[in-house]
RODO-2510 file (C-alpha; in nm, 4 decimals, decimal comma):
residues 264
     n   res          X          Y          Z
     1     x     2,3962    -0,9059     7,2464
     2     x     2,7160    -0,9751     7,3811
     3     x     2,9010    -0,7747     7,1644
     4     x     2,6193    -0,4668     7,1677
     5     x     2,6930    -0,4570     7,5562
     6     x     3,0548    -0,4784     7,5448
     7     x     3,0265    -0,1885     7,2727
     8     x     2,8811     0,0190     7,4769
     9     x     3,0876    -0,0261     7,8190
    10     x     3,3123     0,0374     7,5546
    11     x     3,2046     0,3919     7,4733
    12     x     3,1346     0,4986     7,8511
    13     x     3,5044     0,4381     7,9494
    14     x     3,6285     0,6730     7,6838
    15     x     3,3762     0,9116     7,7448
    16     x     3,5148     0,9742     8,0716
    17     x     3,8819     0,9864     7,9529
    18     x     3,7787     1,3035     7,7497
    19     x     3,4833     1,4540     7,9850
    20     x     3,5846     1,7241     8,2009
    21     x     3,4866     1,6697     8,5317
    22     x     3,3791     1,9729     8,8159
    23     x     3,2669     1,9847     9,1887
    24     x     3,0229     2,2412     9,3057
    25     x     3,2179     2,2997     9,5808
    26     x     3,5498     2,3671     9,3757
    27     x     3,3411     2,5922     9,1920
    28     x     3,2410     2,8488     9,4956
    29     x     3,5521     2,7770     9,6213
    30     x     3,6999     2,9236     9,3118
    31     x     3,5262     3,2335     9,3219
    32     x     3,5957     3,3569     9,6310
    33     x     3,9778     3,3060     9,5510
    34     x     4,1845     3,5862     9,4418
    35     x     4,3265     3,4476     9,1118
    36     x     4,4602     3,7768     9,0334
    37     x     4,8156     3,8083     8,8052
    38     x     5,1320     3,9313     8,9914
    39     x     5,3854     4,1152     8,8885
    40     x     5,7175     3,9100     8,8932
    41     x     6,0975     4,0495     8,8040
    42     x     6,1431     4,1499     8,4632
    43     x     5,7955     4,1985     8,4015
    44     x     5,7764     4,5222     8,1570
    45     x     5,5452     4,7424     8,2942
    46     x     5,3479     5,0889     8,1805
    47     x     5,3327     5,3908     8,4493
    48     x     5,0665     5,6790     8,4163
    49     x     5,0382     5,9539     8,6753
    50     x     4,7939     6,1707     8,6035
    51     x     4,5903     6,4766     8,7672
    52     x     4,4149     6,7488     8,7269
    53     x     4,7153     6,9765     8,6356
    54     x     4,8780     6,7596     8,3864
    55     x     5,2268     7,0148     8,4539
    56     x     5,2346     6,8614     8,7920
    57     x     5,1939     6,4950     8,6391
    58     x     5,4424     6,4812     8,3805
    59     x     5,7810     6,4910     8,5672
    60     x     5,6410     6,1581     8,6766
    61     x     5,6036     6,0070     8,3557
    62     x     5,9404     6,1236     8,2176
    63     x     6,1803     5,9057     8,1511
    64     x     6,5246     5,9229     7,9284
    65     x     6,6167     5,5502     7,9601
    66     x     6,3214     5,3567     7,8489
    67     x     6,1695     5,3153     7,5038
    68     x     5,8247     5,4321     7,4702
    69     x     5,4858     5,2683     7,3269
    70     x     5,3947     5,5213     7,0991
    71     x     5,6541     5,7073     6,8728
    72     x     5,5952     6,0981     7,0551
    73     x     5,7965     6,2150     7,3471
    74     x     5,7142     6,2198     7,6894
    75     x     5,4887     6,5082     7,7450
    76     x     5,3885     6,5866     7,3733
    77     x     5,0356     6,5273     7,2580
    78     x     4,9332     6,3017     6,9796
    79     x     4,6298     6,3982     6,7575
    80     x     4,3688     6,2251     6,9765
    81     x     4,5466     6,4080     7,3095
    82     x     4,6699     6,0779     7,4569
    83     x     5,0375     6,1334     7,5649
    84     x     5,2958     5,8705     7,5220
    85     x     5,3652     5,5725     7,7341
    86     x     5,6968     5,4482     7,8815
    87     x     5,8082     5,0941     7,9284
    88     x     5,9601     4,9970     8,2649
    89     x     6,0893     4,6965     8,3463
    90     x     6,0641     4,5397     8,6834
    91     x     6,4162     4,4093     8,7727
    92     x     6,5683     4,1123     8,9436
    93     x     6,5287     4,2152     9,2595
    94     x     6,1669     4,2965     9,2116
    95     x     6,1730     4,6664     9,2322
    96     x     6,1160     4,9478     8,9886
    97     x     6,2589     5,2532     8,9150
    98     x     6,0128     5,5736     8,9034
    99     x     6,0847     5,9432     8,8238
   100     x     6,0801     6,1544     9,1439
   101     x     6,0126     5,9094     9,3835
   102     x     6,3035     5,6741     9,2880
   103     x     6,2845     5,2491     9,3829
   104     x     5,9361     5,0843     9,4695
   105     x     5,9114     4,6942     9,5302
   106     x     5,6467     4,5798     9,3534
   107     x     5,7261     4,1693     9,3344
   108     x     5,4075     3,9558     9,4423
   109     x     5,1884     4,2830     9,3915
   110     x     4,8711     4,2925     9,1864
   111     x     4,8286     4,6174     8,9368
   112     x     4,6049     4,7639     9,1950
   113     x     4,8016     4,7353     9,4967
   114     x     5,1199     4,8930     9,3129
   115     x     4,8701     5,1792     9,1508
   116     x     4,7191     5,2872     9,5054
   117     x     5,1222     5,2565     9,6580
   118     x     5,2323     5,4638     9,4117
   119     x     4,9803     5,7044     9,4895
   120     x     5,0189     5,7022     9,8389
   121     x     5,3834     5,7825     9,7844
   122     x     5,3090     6,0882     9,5662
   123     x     5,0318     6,2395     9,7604
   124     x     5,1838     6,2114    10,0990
   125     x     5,5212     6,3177     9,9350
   126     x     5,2908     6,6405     9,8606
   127     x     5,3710     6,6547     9,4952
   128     x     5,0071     6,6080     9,3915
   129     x     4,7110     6,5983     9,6058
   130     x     4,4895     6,4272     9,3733
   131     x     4,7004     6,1651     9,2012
   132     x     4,5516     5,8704     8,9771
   133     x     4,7926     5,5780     8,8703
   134     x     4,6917     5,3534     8,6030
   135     x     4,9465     5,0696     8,5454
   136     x     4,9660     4,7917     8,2740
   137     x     5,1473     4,5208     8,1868
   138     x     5,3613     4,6032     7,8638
   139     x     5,3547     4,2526     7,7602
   140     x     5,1994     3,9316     7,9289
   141     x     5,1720     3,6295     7,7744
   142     x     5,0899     3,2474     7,8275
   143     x     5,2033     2,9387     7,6052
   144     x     5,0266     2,5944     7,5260
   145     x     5,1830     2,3140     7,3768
   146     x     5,1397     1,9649     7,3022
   147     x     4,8087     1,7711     7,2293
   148     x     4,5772     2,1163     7,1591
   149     x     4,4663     2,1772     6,8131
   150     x     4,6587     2,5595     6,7909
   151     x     4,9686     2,5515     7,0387
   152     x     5,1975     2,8596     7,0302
   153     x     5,1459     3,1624     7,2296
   154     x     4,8738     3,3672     7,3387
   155     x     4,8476     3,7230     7,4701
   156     x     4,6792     3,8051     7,8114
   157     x     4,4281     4,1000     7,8315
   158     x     4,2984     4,0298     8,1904
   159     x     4,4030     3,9916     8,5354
   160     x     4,2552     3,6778     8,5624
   161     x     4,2885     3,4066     8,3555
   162     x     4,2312     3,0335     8,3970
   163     x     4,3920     2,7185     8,2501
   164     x     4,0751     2,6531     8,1087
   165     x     4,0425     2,9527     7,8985
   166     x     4,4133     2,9538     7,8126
   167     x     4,3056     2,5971     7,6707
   168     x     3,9792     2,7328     7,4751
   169     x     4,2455     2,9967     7,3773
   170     x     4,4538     2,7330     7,2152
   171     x     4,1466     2,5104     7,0276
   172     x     4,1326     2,2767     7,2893
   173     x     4,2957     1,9309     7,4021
   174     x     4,3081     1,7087     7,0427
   175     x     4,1181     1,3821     7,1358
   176     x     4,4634     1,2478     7,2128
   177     x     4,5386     1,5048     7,4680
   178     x     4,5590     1,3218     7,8127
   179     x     4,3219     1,5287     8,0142
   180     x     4,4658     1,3087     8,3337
   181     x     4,7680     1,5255     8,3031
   182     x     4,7965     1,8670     8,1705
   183     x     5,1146     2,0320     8,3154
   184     x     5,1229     2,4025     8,4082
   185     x     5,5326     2,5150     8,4498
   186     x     5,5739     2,8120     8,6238
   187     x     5,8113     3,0911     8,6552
   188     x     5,8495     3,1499     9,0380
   189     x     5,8670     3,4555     9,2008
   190     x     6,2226     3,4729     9,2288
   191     x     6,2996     3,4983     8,8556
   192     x     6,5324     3,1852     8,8239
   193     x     6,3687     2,8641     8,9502
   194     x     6,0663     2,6665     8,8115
   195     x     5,7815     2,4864     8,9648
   196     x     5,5516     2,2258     8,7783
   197     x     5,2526     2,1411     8,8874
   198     x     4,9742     1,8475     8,7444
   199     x     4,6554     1,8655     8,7302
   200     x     4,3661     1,5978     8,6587
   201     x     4,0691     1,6972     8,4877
   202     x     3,9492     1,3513     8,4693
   203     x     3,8880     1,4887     8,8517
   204     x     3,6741     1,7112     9,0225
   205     x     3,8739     1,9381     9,2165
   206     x     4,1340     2,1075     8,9972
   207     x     3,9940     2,4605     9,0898
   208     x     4,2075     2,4527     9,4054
   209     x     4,5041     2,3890     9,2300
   210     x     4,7362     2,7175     9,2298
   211     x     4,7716     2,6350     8,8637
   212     x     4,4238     2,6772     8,8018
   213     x     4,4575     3,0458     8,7387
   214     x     4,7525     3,1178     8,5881
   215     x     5,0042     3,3686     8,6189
   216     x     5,2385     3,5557     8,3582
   217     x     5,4575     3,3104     8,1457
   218     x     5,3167     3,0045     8,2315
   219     x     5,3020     2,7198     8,0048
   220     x     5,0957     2,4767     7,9563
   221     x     5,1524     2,1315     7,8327
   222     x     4,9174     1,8874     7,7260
   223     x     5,0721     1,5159     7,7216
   224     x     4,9736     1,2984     7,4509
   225     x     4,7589     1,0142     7,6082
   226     x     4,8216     0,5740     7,5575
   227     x     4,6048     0,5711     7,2392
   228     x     4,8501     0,8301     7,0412
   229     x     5,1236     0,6525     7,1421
   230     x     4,9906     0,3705     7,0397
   231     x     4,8800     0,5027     6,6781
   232     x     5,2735     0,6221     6,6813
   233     x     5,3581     0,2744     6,7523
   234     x     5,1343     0,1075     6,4818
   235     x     5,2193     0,4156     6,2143
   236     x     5,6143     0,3099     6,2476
   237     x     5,5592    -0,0500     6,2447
   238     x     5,3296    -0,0234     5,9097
   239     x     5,5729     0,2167     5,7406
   240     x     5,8732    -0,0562     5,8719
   241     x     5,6490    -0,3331     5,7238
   242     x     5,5790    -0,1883     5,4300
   243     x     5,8855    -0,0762     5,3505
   244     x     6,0311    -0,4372     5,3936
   245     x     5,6904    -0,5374     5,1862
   246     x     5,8268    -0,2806     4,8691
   247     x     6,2165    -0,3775     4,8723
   248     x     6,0878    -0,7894     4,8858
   249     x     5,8692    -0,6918     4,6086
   250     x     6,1615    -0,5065     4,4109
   251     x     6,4088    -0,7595     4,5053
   252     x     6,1828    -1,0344     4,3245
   253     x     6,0817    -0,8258     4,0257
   254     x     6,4502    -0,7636     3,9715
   255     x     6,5408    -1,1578     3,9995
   256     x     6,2209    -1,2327     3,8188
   257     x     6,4154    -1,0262     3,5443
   258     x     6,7511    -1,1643     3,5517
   259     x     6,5766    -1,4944     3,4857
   260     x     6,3705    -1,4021     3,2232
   261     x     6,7255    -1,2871     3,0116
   262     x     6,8715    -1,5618     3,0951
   263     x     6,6535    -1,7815     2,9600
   264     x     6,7853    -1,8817     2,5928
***
């Protein structure tokens, strides 16, 4: 009986080093929050201005510096009559360069704000009276390493993605994955410095955390937890032991054969 009971105090303690834990609270909390992706320096970026009169659009999205998506020109027509992108990258400073209307800063913005500034800009400039911007990000990604059962790196198709989708993403934590501390580093909006920050799922209120959705970049890293460490441990010491097992054994066949020729 003893050992029955102990079994199963046993089994609830590691079910709640692997069980997720939630508040309600952190959940409405979380949906009212904005979440959304930023754009940050060096973020590659695709313009579209578009209108009615697609003459009066295309100085806009002309460029002669940047490489494009899709292998036609700037203003030709491909078979389905979608026209070329261009690739702009945001730069250090946080501002990019458009056609016409020169530097916009765009740091800290979402793809929505920038898209309805840009539009401002052209329709009060009078070039176009009814212009529609449609920006996307060239390339956003997200990485996850450690204790998940497919680490490497994942391509974002959203503006909103959490750490816990960015972990589904990845296969989940392994059983060994210390769900206590999963470790979201972030690029900060400056370009150059870092910020780390921890979160606890063993916990209930991780969906406050500014890691919780994630932004461009980020990684994620899943510490191992005690009991891999452990296994690490006992792997090295068996392979240590048995290797000191196999020479002993050799050592003693080899005198056991030394003796045996010896013998007369």
């Amino acid at each position: 009986m003893i050992v029955i009971v102990a079994s199963l105090l046993a089994g609830c303690n590691a079910s709640k080093r692997i069980v997720y834990e939630f508040n309600s609270d952190e959940i409405i909390k979380s949906v009212v929050a904005d979440g959304q992706i930023r754009i940050k320096p060096h973020d590659r970026l695709t313009v579209v201005v578009s209108s009615q009169n697609p003459e009066l659009a295309a100085p806009f999205n002309s460029s002669s510096s940047f490489n494009s998506l899709l292998s036609n020109p700037i203003g030709a027509s491909s078979a389905n009559g979608l026209q070329s992108v261009q690739v702009r990258t945001v730069d250090g400073e946080g501002m990019l360069e458009l056609p016409i209307i020169g530097k916009i800063a765009c740091n800290g913005k979402t793809r929505e704000e920038l898209s309805n500034e840009i539009a401002k800009k052209i329709i009060d400039g009078g070039y176009i009276s009814d212009a529609i911007v449609n920006i996307q990000f060239a390339d956003m990604k997200i990485f996850v390493l450690g204790e998940v059962n497919h680490p490497g790196q994942f391509d974002i198709t959203r503006d909103k993605i959490t750490v816990l989708e960015a972990l589904a993403m990845a296969g989940d934590m392994t059983i060994f994955g210390n769900r206590a501390n999963v470790a979201v580093i972030r690029r900060n909006a400056d370009g150059k410095s870092h910020e780390v920050f921890e979160l606890n799922f063993l916990e209930g209120n991780q969906m406050s955390s500014p890691a919780f959705y994630l932004q461009q970049g980020d990684v994620i890293y899943v510490q191992p937890n005690k009991y891999k460490a452990a296994t690490a441990e006992i792997n090295q010491n068996r392979t240590f032991w048995l290797s000191i097992v196999s020479t002993l054994i050799t050592a003693t066949s080899l005198v056991l054969t030394i003796i045996n020729f010896a013998k007369p």
